[in-house]
C-alpha positions as CSV (number, residue, x, y, z in Angstrom):
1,X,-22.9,-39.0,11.8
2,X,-21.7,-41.0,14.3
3,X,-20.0,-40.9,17.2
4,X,-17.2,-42.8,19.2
5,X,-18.5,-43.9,22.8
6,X,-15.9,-43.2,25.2
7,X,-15.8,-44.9,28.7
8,X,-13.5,-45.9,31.4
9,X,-15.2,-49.1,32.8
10,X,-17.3,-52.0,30.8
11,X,-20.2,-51.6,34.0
12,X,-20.8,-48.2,33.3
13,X,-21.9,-49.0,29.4
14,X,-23.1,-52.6,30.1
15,X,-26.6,-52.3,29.7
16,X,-26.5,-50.7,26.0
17,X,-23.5,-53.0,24.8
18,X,-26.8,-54.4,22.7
19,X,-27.9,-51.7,21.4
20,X,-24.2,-50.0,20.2
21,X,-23.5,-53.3,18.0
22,X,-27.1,-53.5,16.4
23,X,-26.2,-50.0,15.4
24,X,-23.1,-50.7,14.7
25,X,-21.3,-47.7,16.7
26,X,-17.9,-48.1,18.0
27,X,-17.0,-47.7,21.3
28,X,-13.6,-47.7,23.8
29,X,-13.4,-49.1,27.4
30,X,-10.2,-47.3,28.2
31,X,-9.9,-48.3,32.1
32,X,-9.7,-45.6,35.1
33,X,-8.3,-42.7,35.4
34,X,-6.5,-39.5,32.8
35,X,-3.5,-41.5,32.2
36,X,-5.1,-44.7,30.6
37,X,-7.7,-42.8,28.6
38,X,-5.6,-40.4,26.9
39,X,-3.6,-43.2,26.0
40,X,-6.1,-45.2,25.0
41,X,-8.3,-42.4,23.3
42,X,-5.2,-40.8,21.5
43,X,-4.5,-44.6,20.4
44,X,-7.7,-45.0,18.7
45,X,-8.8,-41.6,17.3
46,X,-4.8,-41.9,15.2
47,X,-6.3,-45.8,13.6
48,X,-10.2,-44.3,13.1
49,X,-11.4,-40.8,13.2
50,X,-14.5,-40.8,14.1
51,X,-17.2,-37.8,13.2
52,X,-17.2,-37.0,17.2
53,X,-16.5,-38.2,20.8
54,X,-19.1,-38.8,23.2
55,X,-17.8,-39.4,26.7
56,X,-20.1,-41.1,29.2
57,X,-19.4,-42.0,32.8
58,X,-20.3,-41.6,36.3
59,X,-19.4,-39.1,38.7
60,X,-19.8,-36.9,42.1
61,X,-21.0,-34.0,42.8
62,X,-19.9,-31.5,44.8
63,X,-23.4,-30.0,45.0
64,X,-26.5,-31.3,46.7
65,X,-28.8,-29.5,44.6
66,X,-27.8,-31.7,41.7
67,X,-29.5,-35.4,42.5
68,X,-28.0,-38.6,42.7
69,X,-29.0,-40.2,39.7
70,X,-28.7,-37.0,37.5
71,X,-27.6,-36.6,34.4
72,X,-25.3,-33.9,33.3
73,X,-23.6,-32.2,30.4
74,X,-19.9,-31.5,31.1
75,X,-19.1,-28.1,29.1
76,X,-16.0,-27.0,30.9
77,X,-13.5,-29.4,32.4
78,X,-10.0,-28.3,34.6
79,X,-7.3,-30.6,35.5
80,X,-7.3,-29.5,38.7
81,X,-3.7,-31.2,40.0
82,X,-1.6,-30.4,37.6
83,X,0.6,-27.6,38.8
84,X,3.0,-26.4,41.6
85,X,2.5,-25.7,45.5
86,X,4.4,-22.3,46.6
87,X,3.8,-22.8,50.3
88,X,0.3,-22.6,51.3
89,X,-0.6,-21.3,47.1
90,X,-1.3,-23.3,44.4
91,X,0.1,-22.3,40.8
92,X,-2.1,-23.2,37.9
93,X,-0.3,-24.7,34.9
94,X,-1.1,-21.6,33.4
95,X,0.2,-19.2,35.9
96,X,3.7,-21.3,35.4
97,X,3.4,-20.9,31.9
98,X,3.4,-24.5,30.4
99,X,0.1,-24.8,29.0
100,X,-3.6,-25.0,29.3
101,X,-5.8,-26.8,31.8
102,X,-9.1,-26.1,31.4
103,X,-10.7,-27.3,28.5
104,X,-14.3,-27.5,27.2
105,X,-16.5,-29.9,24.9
106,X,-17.5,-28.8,21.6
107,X,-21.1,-29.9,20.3
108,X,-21.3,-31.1,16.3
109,X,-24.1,-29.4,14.2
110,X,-26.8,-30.9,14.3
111,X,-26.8,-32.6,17.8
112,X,-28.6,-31.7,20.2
113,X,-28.3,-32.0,23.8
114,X,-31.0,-30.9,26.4
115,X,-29.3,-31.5,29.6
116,X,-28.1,-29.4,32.7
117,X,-24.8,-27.6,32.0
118,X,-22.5,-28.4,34.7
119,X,-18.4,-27.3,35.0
120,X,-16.3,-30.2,36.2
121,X,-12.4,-31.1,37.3
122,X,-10.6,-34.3,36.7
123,X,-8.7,-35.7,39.0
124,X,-6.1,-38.6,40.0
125,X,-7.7,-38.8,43.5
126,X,-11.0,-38.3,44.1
127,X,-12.1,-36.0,47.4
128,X,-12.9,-37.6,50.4
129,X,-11.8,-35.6,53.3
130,X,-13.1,-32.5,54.5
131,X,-10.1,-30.2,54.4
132,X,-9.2,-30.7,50.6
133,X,-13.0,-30.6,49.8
134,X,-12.8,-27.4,51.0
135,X,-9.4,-25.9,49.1
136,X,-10.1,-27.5,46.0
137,X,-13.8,-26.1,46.2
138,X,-12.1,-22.4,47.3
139,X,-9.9,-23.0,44.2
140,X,-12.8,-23.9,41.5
141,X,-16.0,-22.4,43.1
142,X,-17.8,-22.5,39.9
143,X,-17.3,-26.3,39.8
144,X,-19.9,-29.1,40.9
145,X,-18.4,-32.2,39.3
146,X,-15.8,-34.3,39.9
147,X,-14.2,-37.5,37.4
148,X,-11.0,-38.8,36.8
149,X,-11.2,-38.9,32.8
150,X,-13.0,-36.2,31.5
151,X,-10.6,-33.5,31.5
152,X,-8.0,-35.9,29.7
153,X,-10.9,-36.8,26.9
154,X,-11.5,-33.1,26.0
155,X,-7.6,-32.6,25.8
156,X,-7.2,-35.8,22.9
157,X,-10.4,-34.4,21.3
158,X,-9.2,-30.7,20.8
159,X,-5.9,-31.6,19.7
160,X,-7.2,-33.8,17.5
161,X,-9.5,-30.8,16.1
162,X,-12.8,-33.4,16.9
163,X,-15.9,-32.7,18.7
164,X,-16.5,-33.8,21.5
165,X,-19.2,-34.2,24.5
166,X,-19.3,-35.4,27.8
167,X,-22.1,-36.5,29.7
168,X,-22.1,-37.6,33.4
169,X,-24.5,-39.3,35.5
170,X,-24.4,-38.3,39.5
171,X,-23.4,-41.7,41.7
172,X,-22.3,-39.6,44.6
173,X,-21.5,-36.8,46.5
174,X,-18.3,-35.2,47.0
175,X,-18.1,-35.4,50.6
176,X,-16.4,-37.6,53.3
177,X,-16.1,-40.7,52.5
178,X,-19.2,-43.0,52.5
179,X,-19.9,-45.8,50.3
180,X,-23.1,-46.5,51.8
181,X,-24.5,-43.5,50.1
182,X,-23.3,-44.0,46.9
183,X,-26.1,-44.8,44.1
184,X,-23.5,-46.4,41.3
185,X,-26.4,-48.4,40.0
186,X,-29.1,-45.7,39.8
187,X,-26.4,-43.8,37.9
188,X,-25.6,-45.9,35.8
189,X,-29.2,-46.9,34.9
190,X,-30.2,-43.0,34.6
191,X,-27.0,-42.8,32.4
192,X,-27.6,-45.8,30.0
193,X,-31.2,-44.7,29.5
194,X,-30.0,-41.3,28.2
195,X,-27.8,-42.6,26.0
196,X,-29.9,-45.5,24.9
197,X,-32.7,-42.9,23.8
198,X,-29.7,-40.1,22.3
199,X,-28.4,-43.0,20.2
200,X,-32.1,-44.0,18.8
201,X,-33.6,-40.6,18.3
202,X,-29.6,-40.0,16.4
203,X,-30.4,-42.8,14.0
204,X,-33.8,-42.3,13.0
């Protein structure tokens, strides 16, 4: 069983580009943001079904007890824009009727995976001021991390009835903007080593 690597940037998979073509496992660069990767991802699953999806990116955190550098499993995921303001009150694509939101990954038998659980929104617009840190944290308080694909991933894989899994590694925060703080390449090394060592215990 093998799966189909799903990831919105080529420097976010770089340093196991190797490792996928020796074991000849096929993966999709689908660029940044919902919009591109659920037509890129819906694209590709309709040419090749693969056995499952596994999603791997970067991401913050709205929680400080998770570490940058962490890496998570993504089992719930909301698009947290989509919607209507009535006033001050937001109204959930549920509450107006047209749909689902929230969705959640789906492991295949016989994979395991033995990392922290974490709940997650997807966004167009990642936080970076105080104020909507704090309404969109009011409106999701189970949530701790923030992407803007993973949501959209989850929605091609369960309409397309395939498994799938997301995985995350922690680059920043979820807090004012401040790039000094970021750790993009601690994430990204922490992230390519867990999926370096997945793939190779997978294969064995």
């Amino acid at each position: 069983m093998k799966p189909l690597v799903v990831v919105a940037t080529e420097g976010e998979i770089a340093p196991s580009l190797d490792l996928l073509t020796r074991l000849q496992i096929p993966y999709l660069i689908t660029g940044v943001g919902m919009t591109a990767t659920a037509y890129q991802l819906g694209k590709k699953v309709t040419q090749s079904r693969p056995d499952y999806i596994l999603n791997i990116g970067i991401a913050g955190s709205f929680s400080k007890d998770i570490a940058l550098g962490s890496v998570v499993n993504i089992v719930k995921d909301h698009f947290s824009e989509i919607g209507a303001e009535d006033t001050e009150q937001f109204l959930s694509f549920e509450e107006l009727g047209f749909g689902n939101s929230t969705f959640y990954s789906s492991i295949p038998p016989g994979v395991c995976i033995s990392l922290p659980q974490e709940t997650a929104i997807t966004v167009n617009m990642v936080h970076g001021h105080e104020p909507s840190i704090h309404s969109i944290k009011k409106r999701f308080p189970d949530v701790t991390i923030e992407s803007m694909e993973g949501a959209a991933v989850l929605l091609v894989a369960t309409e397309e009835n395939i498994p799938c899994i997301q995985i995350r590694s922690i680059s920043n925060y979820v807090e004012k903007r401040n790039r000094d703080s970021w750790e993009i390449p601690l994430a990204i090394k922490h992230l390519n080593k867990w999926l370096q060592d997945f793939l190779t215990e997978s294969n064995q």
